[in-house]
N, C-alpha and C positions, 0 to 999 in steps of 0.2 A: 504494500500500500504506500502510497505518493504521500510524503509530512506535509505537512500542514505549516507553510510559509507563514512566517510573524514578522513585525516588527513591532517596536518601543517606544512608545515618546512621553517623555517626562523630563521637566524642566528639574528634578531632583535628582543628583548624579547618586544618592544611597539610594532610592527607591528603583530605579531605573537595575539600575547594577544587580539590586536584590531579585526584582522580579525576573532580572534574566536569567541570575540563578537557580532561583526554582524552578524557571519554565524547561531549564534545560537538564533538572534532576528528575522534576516529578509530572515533563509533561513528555515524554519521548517520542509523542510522533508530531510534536512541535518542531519546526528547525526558523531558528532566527537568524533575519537576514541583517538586523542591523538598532543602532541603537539612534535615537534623536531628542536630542535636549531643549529644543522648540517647536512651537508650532511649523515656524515657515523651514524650519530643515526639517523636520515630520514629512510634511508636501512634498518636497525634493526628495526626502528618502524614499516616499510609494511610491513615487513617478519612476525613480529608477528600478526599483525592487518589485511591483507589482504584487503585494503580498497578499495570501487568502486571510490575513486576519493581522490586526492593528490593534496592540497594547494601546490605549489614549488617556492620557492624565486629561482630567478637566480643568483644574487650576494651575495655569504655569503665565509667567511673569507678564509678559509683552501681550502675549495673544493666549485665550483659553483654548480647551481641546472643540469647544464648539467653534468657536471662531474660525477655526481650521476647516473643518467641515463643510460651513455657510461659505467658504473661498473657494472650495472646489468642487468642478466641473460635474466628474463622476466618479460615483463609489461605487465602485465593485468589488468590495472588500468587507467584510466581519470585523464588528466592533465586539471591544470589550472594552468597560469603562472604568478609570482607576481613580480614586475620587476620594478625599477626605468626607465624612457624612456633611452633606448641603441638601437640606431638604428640599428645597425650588428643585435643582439638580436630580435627587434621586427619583421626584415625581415623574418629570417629565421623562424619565428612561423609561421608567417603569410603565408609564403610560406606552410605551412606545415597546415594549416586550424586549426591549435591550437588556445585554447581560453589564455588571458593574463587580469592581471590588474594592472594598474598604481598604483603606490605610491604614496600617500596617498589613501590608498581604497575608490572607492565612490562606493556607496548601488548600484545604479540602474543598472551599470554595474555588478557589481557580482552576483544581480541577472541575468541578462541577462545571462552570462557565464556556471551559473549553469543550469539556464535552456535549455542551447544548448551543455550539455554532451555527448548525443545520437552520437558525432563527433566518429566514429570508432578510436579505437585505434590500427590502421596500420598507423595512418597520426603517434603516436611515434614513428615510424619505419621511417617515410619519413623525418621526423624531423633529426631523428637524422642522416640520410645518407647527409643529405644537411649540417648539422653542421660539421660533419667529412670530406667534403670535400669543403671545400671557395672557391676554384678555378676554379670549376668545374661547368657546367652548374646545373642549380637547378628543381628539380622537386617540381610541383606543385600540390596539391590536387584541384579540380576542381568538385565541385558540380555539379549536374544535374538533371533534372526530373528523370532519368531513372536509378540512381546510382551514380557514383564518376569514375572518371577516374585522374590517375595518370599520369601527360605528363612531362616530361622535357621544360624548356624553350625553349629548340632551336628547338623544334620540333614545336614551334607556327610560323605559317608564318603571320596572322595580326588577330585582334578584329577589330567588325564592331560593332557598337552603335545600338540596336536597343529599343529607349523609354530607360526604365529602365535596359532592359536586354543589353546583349550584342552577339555576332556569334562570337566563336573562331573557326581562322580553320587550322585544320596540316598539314605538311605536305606528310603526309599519303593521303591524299585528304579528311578526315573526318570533321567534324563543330560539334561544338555543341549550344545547345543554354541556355544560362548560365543566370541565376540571379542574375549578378554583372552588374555597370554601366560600363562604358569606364574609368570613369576616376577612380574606382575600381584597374581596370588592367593596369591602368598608376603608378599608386602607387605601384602597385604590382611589375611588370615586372621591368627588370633591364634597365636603363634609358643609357647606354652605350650599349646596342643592338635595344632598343625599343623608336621609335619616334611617337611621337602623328603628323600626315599630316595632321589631318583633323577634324575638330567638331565631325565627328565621325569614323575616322580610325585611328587605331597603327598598323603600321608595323615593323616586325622585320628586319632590315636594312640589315642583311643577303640573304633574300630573294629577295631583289630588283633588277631586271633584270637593269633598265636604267631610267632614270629619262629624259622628255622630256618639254622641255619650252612651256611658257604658261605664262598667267596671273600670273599664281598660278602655271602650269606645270599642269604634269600628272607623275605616275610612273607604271611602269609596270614590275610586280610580276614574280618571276621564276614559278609560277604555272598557268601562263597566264592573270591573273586578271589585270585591268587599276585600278588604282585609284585617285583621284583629289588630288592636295596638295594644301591646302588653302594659301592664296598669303601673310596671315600675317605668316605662318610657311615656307616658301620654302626656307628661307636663314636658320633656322635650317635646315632643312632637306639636303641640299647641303654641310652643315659642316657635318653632320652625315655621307653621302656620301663620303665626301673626305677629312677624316680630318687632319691637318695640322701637 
């Protein structure tokens, strides 16, 4: 089998040096083609190298790991993102099905990381439209048995829990049924449009036709659906509804 071409960039010569060490102890059908201590020798170094997959620190001095990206032409290459915790940062990866690794590198994630490369590289494309616009609703990359569907957030009307998995459904009137938990797409989703009602509902508060009293209540969905609001969540969910 053909290694799996890398390159490095990190404006930190420990961090850099470290990650090529481990790549080249505990990743062996990795082979590195080169090291780059900026953005704009990053770009030089994949123009010459052509590599299937790209170590990218996010924060480096002059220009970030995005910044590099938003300048170039075409990516036909696998990211992996190397990042002190920036929560702006990790959302928008995460939103985007991209892989990341914390500062200080630990082994058992970076394997992991590499071995889930096979991530098409359209989600760099989804990345970077969600980074270029903050304000704007965010689209998500959404795994599935049957392929990957690309949805904006505002197009989820609620997740249902099912076990481990979870029922997203649009409003298109489509579902799908996903291998992420709930509380996956509590993290995920943005927590100013998305409330958890229920052990196992989030709804998007947009969607909510009226909210009806009860122990707990009940809420009933612009696409006809009731659903319970658990009685320890109903004073968030009423703030979420009508907020002050």
């Amino acid at each position: 089998m053909e290694p799996i071409t890398a390159v490095i960039i990190d404006d930190e010569k420990n961090v850099r040096e470290a990650l090529y060490g481990i790549v080249k102890k505990y990743c062996t059908n990795i082979k590195v083609l080169g090291l780059a201590s900026s953005a704009d020798q990053g770009k030089d170094l994949i123009k010459d190298t052509n590599p299937d997959l790209v170590f990218l620190d996010v924060q480096m001095t002059s220009k970030t790991g995005f910044d590099m990206l938003r300048e170039m032409e075409h990516i036909n290459f696998h990211i992996i993102f190397v990042t002190s915790f920036d929560k702006y940062a990790l959302k928008a990866i995460k939103y985007s099905a991209l892989d990341y690794l914390l500062k200080p590198i630990n082994i058992a994630d970076l394997q992991m990381a590499v071995a889930k490369i096979e991530t098409k590289k359209e989600n760099v494309s989804v990345f970077l439209e969600n980074l270029n616009n903050p304000l704007e609703s965010k689209k998500i990359v959404i795994k599935h048995s049957k392929g990957i569907r690309y949805a904006y957030d505002t197009e989820i009307i609620r997740c249902q829990s099912d076990g481990n998995y979870s029922n997203v459904y649009f409003k298109d009137e489509t579902s799908l049924f996903v291998a992420k938990t709930l509380k996956d797409f509590e993290d995920l989703l943005p927590k100013e449009d998305f409330v958890r009602v229920h052990q196992s509902h989030i709804v998007n508060t947009s969607y909510v036709k009226e909210y009806k009293n009860g122990r707990g209540g009940s809420l009933n969905m612009l696409n006809g659906d009731s659903l319970p609001v658990a009685r320890s969540r109903k004073k968030e969910i009423l703030n979420a509804l009508n907020p002050s």
